[in-house]
C-alpha positions as CSV (number, residue, x, y, z in Angstrom):
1,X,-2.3,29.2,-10.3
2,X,-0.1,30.5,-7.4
3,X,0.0,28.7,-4.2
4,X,-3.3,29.1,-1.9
5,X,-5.0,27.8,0.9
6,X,-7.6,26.6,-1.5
7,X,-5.6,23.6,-2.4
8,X,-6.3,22.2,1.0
9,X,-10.0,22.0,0.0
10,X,-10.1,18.7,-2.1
11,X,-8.8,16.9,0.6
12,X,-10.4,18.0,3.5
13,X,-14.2,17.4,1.6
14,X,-12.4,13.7,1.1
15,X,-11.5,12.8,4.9
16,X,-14.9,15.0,6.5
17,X,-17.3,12.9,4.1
18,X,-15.6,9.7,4.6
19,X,-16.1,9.9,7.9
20,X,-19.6,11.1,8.2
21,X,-20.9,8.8,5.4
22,X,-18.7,5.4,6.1
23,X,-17.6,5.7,2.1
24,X,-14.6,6.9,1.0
25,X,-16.2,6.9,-2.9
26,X,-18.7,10.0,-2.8
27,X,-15.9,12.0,-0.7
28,X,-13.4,11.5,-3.7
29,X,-15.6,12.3,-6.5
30,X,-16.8,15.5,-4.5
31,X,-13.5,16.5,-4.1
32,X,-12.4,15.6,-7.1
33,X,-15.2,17.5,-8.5
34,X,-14.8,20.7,-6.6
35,X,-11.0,20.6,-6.9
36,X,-11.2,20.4,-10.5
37,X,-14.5,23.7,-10.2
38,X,-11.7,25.7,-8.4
39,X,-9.0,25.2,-11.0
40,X,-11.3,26.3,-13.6
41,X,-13.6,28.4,-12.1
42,X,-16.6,27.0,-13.9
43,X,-18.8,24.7,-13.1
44,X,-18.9,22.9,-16.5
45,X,-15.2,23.6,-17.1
46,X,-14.2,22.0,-14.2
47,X,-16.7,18.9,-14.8
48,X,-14.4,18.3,-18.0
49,X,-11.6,18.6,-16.5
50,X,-11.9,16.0,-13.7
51,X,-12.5,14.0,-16.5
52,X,-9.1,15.2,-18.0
53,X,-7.5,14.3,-14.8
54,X,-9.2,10.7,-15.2
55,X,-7.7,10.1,-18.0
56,X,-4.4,11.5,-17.4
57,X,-4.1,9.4,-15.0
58,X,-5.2,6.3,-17.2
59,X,-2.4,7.7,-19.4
60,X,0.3,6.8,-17.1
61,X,2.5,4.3,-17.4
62,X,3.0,2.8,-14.0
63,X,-0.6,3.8,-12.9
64,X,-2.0,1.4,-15.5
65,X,1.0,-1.4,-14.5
66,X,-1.2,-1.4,-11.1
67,X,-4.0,-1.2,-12.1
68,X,-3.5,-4.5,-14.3
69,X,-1.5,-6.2,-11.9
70,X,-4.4,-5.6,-9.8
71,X,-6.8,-7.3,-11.8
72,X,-5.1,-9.8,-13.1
73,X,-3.8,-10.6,-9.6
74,X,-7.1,-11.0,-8.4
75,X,-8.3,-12.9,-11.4
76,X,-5.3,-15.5,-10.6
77,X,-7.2,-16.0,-6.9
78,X,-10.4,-16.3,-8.2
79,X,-9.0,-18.9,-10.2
80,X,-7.2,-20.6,-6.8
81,X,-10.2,-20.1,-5.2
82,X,-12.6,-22.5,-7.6
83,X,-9.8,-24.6,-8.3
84,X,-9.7,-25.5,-4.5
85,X,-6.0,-24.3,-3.8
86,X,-6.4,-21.5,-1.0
87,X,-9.0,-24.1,0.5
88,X,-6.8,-26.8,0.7
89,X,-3.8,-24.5,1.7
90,X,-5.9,-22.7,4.5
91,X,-7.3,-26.3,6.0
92,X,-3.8,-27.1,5.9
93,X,-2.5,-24.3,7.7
94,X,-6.1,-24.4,9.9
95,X,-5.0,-28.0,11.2
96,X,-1.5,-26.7,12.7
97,X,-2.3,-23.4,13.3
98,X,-4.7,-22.9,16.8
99,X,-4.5,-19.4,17.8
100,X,-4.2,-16.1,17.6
101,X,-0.4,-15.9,17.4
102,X,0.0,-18.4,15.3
103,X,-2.4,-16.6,12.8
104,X,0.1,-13.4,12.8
105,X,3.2,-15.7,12.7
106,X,2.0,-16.8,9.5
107,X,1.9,-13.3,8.3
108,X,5.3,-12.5,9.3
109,X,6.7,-16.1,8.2
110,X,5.4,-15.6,4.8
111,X,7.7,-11.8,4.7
112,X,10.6,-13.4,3.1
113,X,8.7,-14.8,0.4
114,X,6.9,-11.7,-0.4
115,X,8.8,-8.7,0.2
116,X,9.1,-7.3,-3.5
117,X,5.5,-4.8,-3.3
118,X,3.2,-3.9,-1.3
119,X,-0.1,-5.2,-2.7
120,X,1.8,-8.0,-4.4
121,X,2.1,-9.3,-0.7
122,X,-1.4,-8.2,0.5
123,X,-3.0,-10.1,-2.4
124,X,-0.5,-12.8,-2.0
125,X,-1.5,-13.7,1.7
126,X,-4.8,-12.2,2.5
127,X,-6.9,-14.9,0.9
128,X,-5.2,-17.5,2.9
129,X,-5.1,-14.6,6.4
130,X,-8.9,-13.9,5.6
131,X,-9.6,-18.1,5.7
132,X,-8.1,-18.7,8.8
133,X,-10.0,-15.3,10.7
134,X,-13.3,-16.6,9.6
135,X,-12.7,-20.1,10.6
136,X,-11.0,-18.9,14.1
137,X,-13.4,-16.3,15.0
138,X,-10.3,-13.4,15.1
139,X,-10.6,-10.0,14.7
140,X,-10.0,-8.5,11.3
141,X,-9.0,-5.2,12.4
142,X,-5.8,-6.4,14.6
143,X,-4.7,-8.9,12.1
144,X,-5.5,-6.4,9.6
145,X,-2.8,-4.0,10.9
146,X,-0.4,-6.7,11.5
147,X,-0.2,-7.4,7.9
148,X,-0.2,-4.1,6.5
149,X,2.8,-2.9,9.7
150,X,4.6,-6.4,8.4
151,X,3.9,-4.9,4.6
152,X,4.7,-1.1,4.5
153,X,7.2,-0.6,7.4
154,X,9.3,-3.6,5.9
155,X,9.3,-2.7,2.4
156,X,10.3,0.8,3.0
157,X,13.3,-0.4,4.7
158,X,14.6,-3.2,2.6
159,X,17.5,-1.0,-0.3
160,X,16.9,-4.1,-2.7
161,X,14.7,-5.8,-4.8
162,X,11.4,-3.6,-3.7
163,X,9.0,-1.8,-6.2
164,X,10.0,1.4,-4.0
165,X,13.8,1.2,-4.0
166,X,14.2,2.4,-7.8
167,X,11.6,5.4,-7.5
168,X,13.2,6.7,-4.0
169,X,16.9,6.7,-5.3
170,X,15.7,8.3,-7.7
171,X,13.9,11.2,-5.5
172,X,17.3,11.2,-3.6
173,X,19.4,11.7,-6.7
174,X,17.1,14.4,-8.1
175,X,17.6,16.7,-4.5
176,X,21.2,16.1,-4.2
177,X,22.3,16.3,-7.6
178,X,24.3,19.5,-7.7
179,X,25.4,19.7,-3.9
180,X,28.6,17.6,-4.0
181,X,28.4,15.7,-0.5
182,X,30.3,13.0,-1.3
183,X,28.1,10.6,-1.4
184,X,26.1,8.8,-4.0
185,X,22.1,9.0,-3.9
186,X,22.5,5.1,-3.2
187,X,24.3,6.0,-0.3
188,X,22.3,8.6,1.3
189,X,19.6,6.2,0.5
190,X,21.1,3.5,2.4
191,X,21.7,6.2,5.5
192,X,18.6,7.1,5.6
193,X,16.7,4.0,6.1
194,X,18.6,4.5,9.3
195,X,16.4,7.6,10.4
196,X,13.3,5.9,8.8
197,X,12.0,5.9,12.7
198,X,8.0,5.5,11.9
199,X,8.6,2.3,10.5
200,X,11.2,1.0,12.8
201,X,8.9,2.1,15.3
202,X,5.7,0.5,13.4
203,X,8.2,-2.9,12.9
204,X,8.2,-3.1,16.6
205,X,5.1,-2.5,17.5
206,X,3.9,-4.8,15.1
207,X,6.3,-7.7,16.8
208,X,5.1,-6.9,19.7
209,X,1.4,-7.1,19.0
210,X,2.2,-10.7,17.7
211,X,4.2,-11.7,20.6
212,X,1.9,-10.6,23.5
213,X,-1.6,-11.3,21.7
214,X,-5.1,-10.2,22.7
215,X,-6.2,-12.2,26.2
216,X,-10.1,-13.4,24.6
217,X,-9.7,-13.9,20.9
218,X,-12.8,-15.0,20.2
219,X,-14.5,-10.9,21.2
220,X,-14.9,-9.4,18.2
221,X,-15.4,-5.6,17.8
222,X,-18.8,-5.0,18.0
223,X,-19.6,-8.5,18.9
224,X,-20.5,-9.2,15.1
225,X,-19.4,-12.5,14.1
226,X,-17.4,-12.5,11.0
227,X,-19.6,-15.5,9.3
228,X,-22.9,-13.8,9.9
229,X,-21.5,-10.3,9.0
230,X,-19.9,-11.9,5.4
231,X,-23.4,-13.6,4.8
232,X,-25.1,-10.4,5.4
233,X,-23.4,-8.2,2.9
234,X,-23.3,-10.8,0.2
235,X,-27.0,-11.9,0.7
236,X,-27.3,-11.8,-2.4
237,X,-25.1,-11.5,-5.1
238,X,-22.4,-13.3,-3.7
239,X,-24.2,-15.9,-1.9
240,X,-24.3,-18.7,-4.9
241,X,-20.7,-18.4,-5.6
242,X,-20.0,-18.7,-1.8
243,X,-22.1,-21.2,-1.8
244,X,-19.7,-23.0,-5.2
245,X,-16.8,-22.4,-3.0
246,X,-17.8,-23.7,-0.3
247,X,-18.4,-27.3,-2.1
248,X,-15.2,-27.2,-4.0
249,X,-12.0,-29.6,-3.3
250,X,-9.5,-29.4,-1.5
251,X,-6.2,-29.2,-3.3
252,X,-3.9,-27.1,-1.9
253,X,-1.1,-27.4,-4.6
254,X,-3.7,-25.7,-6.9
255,X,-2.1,-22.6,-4.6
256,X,1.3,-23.8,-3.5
257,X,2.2,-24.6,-7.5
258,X,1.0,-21.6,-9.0
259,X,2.6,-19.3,-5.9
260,X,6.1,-20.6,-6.0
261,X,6.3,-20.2,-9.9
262,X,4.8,-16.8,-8.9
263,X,7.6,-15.8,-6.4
264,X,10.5,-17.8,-8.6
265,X,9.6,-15.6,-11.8
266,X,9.3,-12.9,-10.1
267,X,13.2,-12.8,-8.4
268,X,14.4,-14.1,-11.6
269,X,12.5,-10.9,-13.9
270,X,14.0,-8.5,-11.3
271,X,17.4,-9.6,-11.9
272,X,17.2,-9.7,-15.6
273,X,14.9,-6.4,-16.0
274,X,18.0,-4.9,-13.4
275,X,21.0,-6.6,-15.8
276,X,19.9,-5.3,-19.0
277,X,19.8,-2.0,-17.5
278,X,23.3,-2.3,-17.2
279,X,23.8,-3.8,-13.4
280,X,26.8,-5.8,-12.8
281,X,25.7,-7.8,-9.4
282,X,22.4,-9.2,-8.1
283,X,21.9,-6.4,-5.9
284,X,22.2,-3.5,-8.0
285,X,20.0,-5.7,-10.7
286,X,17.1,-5.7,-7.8
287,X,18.0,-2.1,-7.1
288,X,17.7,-1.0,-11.1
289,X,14.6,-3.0,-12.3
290,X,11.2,-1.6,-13.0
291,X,9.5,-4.2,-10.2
292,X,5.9,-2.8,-11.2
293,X,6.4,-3.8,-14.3
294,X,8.5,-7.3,-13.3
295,X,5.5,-7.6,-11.3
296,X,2.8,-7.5,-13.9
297,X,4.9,-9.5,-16.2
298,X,5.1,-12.1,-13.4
299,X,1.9,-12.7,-13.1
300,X,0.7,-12.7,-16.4
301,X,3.3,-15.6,-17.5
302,X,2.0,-17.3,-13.9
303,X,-1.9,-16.8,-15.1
304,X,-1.0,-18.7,-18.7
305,X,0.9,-21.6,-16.9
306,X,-2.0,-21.8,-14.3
307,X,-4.9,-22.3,-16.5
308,X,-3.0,-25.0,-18.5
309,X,-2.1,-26.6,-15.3
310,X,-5.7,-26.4,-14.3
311,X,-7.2,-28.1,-17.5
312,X,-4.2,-30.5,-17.3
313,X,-5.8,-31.3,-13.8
314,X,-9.3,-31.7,-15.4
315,X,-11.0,-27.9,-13.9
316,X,-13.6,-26.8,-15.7
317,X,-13.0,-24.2,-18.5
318,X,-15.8,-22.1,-17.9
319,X,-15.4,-22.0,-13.8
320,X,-11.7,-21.2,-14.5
321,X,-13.1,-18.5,-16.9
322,X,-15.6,-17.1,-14.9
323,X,-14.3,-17.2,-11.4
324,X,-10.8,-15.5,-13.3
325,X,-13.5,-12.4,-14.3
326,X,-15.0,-12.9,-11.1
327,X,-11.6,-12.6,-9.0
328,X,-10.8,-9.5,-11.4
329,X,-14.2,-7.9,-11.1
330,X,-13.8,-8.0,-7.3
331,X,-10.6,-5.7,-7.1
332,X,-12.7,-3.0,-9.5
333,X,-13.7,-1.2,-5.8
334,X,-10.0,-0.5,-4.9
335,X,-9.3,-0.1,-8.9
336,X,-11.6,3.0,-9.0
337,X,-10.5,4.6,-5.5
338,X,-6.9,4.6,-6.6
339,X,-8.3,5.8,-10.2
340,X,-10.0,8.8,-8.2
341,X,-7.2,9.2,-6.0
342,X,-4.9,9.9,-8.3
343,X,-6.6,12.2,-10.5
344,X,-7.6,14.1,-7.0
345,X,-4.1,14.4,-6.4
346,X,-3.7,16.1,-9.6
347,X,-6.5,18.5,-9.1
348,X,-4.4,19.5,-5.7
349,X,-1.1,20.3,-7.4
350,X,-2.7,22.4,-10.0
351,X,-4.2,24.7,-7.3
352,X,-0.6,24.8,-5.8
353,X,-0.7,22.4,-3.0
354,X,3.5,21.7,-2.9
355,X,3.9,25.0,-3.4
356,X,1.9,26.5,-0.3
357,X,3.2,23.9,2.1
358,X,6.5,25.0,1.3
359,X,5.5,28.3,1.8
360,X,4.0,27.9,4.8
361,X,7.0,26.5,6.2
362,X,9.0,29.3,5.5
363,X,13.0,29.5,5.9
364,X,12.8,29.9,9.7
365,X,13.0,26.7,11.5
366,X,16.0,25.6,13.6
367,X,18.0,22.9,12.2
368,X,17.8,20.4,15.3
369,X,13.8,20.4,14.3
370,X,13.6,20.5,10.9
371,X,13.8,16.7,10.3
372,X,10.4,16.5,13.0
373,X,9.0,19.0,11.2
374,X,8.8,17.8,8.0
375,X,8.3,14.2,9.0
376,X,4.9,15.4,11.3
377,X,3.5,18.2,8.2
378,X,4.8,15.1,5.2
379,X,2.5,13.1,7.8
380,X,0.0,14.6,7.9
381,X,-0.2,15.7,3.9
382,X,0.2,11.7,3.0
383,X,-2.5,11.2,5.4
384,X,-4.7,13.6,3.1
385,X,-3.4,12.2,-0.2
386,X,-3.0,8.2,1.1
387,X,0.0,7.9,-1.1
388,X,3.7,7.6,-0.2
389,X,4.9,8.1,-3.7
390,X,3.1,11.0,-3.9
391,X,4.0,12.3,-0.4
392,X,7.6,11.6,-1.1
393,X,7.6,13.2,-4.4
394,X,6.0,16.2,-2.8
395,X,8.3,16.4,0.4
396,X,11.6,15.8,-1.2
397,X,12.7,18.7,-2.9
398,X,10.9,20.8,0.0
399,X,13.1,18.5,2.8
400,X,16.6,18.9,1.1
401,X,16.3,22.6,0.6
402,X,15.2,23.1,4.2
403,X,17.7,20.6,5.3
404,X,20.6,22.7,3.8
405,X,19.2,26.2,5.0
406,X,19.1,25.6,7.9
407,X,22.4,23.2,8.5
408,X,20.1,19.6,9.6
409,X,21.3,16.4,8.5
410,X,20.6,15.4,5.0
411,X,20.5,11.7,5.7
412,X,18.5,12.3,8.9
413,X,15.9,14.9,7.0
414,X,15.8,12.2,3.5
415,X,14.9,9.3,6.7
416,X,12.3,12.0,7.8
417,X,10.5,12.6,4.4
418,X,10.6,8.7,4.0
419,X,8.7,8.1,6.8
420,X,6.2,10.9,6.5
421,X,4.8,8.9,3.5
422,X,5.1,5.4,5.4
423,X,2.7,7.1,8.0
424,X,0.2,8.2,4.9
425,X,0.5,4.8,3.2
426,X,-0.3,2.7,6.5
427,X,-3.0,5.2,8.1
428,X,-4.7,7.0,5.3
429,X,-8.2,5.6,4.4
430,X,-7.1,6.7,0.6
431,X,-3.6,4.5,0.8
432,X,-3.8,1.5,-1.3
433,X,-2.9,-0.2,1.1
434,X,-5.8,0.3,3.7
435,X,-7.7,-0.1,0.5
436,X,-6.7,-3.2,-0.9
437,X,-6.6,-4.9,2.8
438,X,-9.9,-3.9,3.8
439,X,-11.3,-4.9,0.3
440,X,-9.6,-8.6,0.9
441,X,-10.3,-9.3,4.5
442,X,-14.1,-8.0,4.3
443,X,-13.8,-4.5,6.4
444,X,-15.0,-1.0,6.7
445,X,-12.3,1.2,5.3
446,X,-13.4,3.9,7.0
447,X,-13.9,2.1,10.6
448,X,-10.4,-0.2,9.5
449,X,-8.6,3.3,8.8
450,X,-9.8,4.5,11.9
451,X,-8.6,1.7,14.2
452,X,-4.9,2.0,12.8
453,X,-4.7,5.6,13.5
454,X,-4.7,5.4,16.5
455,X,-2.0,2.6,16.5
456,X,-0.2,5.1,13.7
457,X,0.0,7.5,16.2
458,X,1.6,6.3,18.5
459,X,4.0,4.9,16.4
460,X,4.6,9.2,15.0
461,X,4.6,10.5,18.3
462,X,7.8,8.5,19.3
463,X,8.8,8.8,15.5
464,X,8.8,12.7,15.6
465,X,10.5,12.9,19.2
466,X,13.2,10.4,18.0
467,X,14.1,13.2,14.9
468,X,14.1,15.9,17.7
469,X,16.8,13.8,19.9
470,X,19.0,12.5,17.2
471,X,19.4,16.6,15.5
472,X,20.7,16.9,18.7
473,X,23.4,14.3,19.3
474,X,24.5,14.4,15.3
């Protein structure tokens, strides 16, 4: 289908319902559904094919290396949970930790243990972050964003050992194949995390948040307080096994055992997935690696170990079976929106979504904005789709080209399109993760997404003027 307005569609019913109903859900199977009506023009045509886009989607290699990492990650804190480990770990941290600031140290402190992905880190921490909020009375929303700042706009600067680092060399490498600048796509990588200005910007703000933290602690937003409000939506089908939890032991190297054999296999994997791809050092090994799937295998080796090392320590095989189901079970929410999400995403391309924003953009712009330009439109597209993969995939090609027609930086311009899709990933209410942080820590997504933007935009304002400045000094 040629490029047309109409690809905008999907993605406008998603954000306009989410926000009028407080649900993400019904907006993406909507849009899905309409998307999928437009690329067919039928009604029962385009039923079947959202359901071709489902499965597509389910057909993908890394998609479904998330989506099991997700379960079986969650499954592995279930298991923590009844096996007393994040209980112990969080009145551990709860008897040395008394504020505020102390609560978002931990976050940051915990970085160089966690770096390697995204939700690996979310899932990793958030338990132990969501224990220490309910017990202190804090704010989910600010502590919220300080984890996912310390997540997204640190990960998309680190060049090693990252699940992004493979994927975005690769993006580089695929623009600048034939344009002989001298450089390797390493290189221009490298450069660019330079010009990565959102999540510099993001990095700092998140600091400074930390440093200088709120003046009364203890007001939440709307006055709700987080134990009544968790009682409330789990009144009742959650309230026995809060109830189990609540009566379980404390043991907190039922967490700290299984979570260092977690972070030790997962280094080690990297390297060797990045060696037998032919790396010669440890950095181009962590560079090289498939991390989503070094993940995965990480934490299925991790889950065997643990439940030995549970019935070794005299759990209960049927609590370790059915809080591991119950842990899983509770991640299906963010499983299906990222399901939906990416089959929404493929409805949009079909109607020619890459092709009209490049279109639209044209072959016009000056060269000292053309960096701004496509770090505020990729912006605001990986706000829509809630994806930076996607929104760098997308943005890319269209970046480079533009970049050379009109004489910008290539570095500067590469920095730009990386950021445009650390803006979707941190602010979007489709972004995994918003998603998987507001699934842990209890929240609204659409209220959660909402209370970062504003934060996020900030952060793209001084972003998109930075781009403007530099095009003119370089």
């Amino acid at each position: 289908m040629e490029q047309t307005w109409l690809s905008l569609i999907p993605f406008l019913i998603v954000i306009s319902m989410s926000i009028w109903l407080k649900d993400i859900l019904p907006g993406l199977v909507v849009g899905l559904l309409v998307g999928s009506v437009i690329v067919k023009s039928d009604i029962l045509g385009g039923t079947q094919q959202s359901i071709t886009y489902m499965v597509t989607t389910l057909s993908d290699d890394n998609n479904i290396k998330i989506i099991s990492f997700l379960y079986l990650f969650g499954g592995l804190v279930g298991m923590m949970n009844i096996a007393g480990g994040i209980k112990g770990f969080s009145e551990w941290m709860g008897a040395k930790i008394k504020s505020e600031r102390g609560v978002l140290g931990i976050i940051w402190f915990t970085l160089p243990f966690t770096f390697m992905m995204p939700m690996f880190r979310i899932m990793m921490i958030g338990p132990i972050v969501k224990s220490l909020i309910t017990k202190m009375n804090l704010r989910k929303e600010k502590v919220g964003v300080t984890l996912d700042i310390s997540t997204e706009s640190v990960i998309v600067l680190l060049p090693v050992a990252t699940a992004f680092v493979g994927f975005m060399v690769s993006l580089v490498e695929g623009g600048i194949r034939d344009l002989n600048l001298g450089m390797t796509p390493y290189e221009v990588f490298l450069l660019s995390i330079l010009f990565n200005f959102y999540a510099i910007v993001m990095l700092l703000i998140g600091i400074i948040q930390t440093v200088w933290p709120s003046k009364n602690i203890n007001n939440l937003s709307k006055d709700v307080n987080h134990k009544q409000l968790d009682e409330e939506e789990h009144e009742f089908h959650r309230a026995g096994i809060k109830k189990e939890l609540s009566l379980v032991k404390a043991q907190p190297w039922n967490l700290i055992i299984p979570v260092f054999l977690l972070l030790c296999l997962s280094l080690y994997l990297l390297w060797e997935n990045g060696t037998s791809l032919g790396a010669k050092t440890v950095f181009e090994a962590f560079a090289m690696a498939d991390a989503t799937f070094v993940m995965l295998l990480a934490v299925f080796i991790t889950l065997i170990f643990t439940f030995v090392f549970y019935i070794v320590r005299r759990q209960k095989l049927n609590e370790i079976m059915y809080h591991f189901y119950d842990g899983g079970n509770q991640m299906m929410q963010a499983i299906s929106l990222l399901i939906l999400i990416w089959a929404l995403t493929l409805s949009a391309e079909d109607l020619g979504f890459s092709e009209f924003i490049s279109s639209t953009l044209g072959s016009f712009l000056p060269g000292f904005m053309t960096p701004a330009i496509i770090f505020v439109i990729g912006s605001i597209t990986g706000y829509f789709i809630g994806s930076s993969w996607g929104t760098w995939g997308l943005f890319m090609p269209l970046g480079i080209a533009l970049a050379l027609s009109t004489d910008a930086s290539i570095p500067l311009t590469v920095g730009a399109v990386f950021a445009s899709g650390a803006f979707g990933a941190i602010t979007s209410p489709l972004g995994d993760t918003t998603i998987t942080t507001a699934s842990i820590l209890d929240m609204d997504l659409v209220e959660y997404a909402q209370y970062k933007l504003k934060i996020s935009t900030l952060g793209a304002i001084i972003a998109a003027a930075l781009y403007i400045v530099v095009a003119l000094m370089i």
